[in-house]
C-alpha positions as a Markdown table, in Angstrom:
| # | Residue | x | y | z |
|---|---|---|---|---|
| 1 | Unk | 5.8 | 5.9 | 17.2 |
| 2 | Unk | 6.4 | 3.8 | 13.7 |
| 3 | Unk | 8.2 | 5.9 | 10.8 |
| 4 | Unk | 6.2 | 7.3 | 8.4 |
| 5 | Unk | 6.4 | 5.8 | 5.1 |
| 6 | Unk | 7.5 | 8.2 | 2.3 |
| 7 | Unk | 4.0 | 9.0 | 0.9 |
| 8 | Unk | 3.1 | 9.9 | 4.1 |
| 9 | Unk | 6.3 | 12.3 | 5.1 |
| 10 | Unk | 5.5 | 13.8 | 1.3 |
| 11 | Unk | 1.7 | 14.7 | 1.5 |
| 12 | Unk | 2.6 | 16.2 | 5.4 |
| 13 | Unk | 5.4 | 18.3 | 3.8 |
| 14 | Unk | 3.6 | 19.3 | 0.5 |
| 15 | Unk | 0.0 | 19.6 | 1.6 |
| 16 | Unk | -0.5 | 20.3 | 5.9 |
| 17 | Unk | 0.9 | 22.6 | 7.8 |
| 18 | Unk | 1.5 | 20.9 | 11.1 |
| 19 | Unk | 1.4 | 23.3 | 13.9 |
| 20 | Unk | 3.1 | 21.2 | 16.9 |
| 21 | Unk | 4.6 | 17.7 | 17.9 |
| 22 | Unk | 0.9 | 16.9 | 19.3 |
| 23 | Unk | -1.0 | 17.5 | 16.5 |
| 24 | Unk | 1.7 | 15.9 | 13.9 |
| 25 | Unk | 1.8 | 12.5 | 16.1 |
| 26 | Unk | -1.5 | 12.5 | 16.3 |
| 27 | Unk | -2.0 | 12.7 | 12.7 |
| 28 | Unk | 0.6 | 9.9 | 12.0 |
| 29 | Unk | -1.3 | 7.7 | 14.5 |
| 30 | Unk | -4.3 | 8.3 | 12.4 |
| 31 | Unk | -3.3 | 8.1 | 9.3 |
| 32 | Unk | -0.4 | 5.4 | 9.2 |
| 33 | Unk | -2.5 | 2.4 | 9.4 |
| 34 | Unk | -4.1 | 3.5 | 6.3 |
| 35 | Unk | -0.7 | 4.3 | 4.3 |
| 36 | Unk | 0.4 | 0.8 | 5.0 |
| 37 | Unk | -3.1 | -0.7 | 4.3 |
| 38 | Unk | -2.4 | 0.8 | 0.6 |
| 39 | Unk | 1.2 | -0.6 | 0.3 |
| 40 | Unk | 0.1 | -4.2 | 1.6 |
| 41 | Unk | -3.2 | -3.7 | -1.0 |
| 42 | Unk | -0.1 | -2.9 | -4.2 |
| 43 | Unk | 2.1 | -5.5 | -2.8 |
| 44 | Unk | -1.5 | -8.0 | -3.0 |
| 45 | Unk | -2.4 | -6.3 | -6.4 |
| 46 | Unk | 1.0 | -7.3 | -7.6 |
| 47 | Unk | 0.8 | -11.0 | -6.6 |
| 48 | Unk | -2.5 | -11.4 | -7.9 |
| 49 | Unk | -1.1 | -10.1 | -11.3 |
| 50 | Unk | 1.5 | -12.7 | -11.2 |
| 51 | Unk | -0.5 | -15.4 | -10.7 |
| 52 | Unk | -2.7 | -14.9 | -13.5 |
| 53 | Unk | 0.0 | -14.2 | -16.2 |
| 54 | Unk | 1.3 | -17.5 | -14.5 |
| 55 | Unk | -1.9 | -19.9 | -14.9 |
| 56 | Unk | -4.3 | -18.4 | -17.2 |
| 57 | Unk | -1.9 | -19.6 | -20.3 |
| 58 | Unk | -1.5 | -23.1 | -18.7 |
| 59 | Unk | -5.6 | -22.9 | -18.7 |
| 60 | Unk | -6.6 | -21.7 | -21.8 |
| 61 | Unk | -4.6 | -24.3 | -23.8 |
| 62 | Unk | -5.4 | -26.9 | -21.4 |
| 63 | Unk | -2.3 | -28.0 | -19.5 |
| 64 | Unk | -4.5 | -27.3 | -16.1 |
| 65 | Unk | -7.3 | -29.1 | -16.1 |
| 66 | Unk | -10.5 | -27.3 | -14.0 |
């Protein structure tokens, strides 16, 4: 089973009430692909922001021609 990422471990202790291993690995197996879909969407987000504080000065005063 992978570890949970800390989102994950938070919401299961704040929100669900998890009644037995079962249910609570079955829950992670569910879930987990979609906690680390989020992080690798921020981590994407964050890239994407980097790129266009990087080259859309260089294009609007021309140094990169289109």
């Amino acid at each position: 089973m992978t570890p949970c990422l800390p989102l994950f471990c938070v919401l299961v202790a704040d929100v669900l009430m998890i009644h037995n291993k079962e249910t609570m690995q079955l829950f992670t197996r569910r879930t987990n692909p979609i906690f680390l879909q989020m992080k690798n969407l921020l981590v994407t987000n964050e890239n994407l922001r980097q790129a266009r504080n990087l080259f859309l000065p260089r294009l609007m005063n021309g140094s990169i021609a289109v």
